[in-house]
LOLO-293655 format. One record per atom (N, C-alpha, C): x, y, z; residue in one letter. Coordinates in steps of 0.1 Angstrom, whole numbers, padded with zeros to 4 digits, always signed. Layout:
// LOLO-293655
XYZa...
//
This chain:
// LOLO-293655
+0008-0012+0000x+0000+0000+0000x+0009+0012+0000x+0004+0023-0006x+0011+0033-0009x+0010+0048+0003x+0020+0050+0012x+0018+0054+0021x+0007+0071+0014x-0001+0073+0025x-0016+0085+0025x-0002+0097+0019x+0009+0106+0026x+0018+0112+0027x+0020+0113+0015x+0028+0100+0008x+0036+0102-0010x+0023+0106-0018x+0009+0098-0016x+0000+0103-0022x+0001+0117-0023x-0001+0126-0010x-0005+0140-0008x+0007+0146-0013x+0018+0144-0013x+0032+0149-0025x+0023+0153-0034x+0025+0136-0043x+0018+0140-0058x+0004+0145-0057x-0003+0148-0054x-0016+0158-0052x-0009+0171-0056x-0001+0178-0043x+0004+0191-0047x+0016+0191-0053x+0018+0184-0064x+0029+0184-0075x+0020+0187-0087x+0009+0182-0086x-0001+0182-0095x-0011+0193-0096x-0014+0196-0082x-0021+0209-0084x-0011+0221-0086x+0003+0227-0081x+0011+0231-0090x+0012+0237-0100x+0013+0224-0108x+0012+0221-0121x-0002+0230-0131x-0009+0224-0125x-0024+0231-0127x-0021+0248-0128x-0020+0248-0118x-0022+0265-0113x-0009+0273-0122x+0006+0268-0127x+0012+0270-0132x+0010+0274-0148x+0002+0266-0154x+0002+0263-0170x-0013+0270-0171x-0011+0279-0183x-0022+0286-0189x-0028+0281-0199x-0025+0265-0201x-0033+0254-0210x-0047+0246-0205x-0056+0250-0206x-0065+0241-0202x-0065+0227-0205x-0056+0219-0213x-0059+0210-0215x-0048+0204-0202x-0038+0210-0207x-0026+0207-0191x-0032+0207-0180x-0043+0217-0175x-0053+0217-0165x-0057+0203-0163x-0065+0204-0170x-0076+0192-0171x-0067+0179-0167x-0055+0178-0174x-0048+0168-0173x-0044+0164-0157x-0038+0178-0152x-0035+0173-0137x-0047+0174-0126x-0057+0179-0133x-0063+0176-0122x-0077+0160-0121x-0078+0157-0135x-0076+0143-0137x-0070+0134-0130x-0051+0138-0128x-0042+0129-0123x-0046+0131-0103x-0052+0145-0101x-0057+0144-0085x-0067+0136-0086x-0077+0138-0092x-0088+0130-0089x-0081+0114-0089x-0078+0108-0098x-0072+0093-0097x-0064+0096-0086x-0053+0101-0077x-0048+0101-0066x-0058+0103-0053x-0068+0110-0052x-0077+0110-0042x-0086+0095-0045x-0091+0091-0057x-0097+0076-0052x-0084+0069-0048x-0073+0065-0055x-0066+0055-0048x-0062+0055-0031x-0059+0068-0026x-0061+0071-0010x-0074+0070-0007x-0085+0073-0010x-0099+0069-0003x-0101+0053-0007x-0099+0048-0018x-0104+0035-0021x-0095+0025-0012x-0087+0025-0011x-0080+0014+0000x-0086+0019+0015x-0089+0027+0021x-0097+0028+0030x-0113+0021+0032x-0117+0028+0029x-0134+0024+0023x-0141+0009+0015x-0128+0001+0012x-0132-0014+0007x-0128-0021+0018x-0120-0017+0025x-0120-0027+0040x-0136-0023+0051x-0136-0015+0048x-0148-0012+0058x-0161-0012+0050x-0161-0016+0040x-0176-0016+0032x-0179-0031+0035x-0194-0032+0035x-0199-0049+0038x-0200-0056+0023x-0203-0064+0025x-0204-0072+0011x-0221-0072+0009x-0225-0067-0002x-0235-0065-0011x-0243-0081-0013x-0253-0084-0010x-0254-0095-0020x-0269-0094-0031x-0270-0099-0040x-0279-0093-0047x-0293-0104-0037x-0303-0096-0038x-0315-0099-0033x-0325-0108-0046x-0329-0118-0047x-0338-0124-0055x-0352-0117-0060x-0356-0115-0070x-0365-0108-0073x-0378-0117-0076x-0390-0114-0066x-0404-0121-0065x-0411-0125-0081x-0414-0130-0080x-0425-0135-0092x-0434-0129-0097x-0433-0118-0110x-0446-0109-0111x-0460-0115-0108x-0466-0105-0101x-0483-0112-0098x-0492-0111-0110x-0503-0115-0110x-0510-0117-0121x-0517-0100-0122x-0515-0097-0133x-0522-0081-0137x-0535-0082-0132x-0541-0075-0122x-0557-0066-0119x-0565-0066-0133x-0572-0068-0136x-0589-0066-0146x-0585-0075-0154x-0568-0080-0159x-0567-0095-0170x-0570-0109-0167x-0579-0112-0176x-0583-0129-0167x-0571-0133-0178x-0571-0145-0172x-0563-0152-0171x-0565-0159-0187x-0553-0168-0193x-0559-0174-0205x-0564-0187-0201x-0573-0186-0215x-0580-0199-0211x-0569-0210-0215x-0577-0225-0207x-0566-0236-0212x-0567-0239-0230x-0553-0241-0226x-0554-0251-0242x-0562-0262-0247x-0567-0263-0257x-0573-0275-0261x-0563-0282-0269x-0562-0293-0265x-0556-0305-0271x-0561-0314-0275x-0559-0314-0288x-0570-0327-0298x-0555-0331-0308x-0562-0345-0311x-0552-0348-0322x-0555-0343-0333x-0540-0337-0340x-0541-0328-0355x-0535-0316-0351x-0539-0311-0336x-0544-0298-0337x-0524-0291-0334x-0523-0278-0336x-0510-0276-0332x-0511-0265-0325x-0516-0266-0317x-0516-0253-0301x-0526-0242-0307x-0522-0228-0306x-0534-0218-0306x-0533-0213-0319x-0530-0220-0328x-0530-0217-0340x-0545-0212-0343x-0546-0204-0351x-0563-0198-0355x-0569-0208-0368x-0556-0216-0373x-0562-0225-0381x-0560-0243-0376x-0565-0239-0365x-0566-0255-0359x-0585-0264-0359x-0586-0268-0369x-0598-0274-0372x-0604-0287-0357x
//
């Protein structure tokens, strides 16, 4: 693990940097590089102390209010399910 301290170096090497250069894109660049240095010091914190997640099963939709139900199949020989042309 990377001591909290060398992290906060590179933070204000980076912000600096920032405040230094009249390039916005150089901006953006270092302060991109703080943001990735603040999650890596918060994220080794915060995954030891977070619980483990587990996904929860999701119930069986119920049957829709005012739709009845379909009727059963008829099953005859010949016939091939709910075809409209089942004689």
């Amino acid at each position: 693990m990377i001591p909290v301290e060398r992290i906060l170096e590179e933070m204000e090497r980076h912000l600096r940097a920032a405040r230094s250069t009249g390039d916005p894109a150089a901006q953006r660049e270092s302060l991109a590089a703080i943001r990735a240095l603040s999650d890596a010091a918060l994220g080794s914190r915060t995954q030891s102390r977070m619980p483990e997640v587990k996904p929860v099963p999701l119930a069986a939709p119920a049957e829709t209010p005012g739709i009845p139900p379909a009727p059963p199949k008829r099953e005859e020989d010949g016939a091939n399910g709910d075809s409209i042309f089942d004689f």
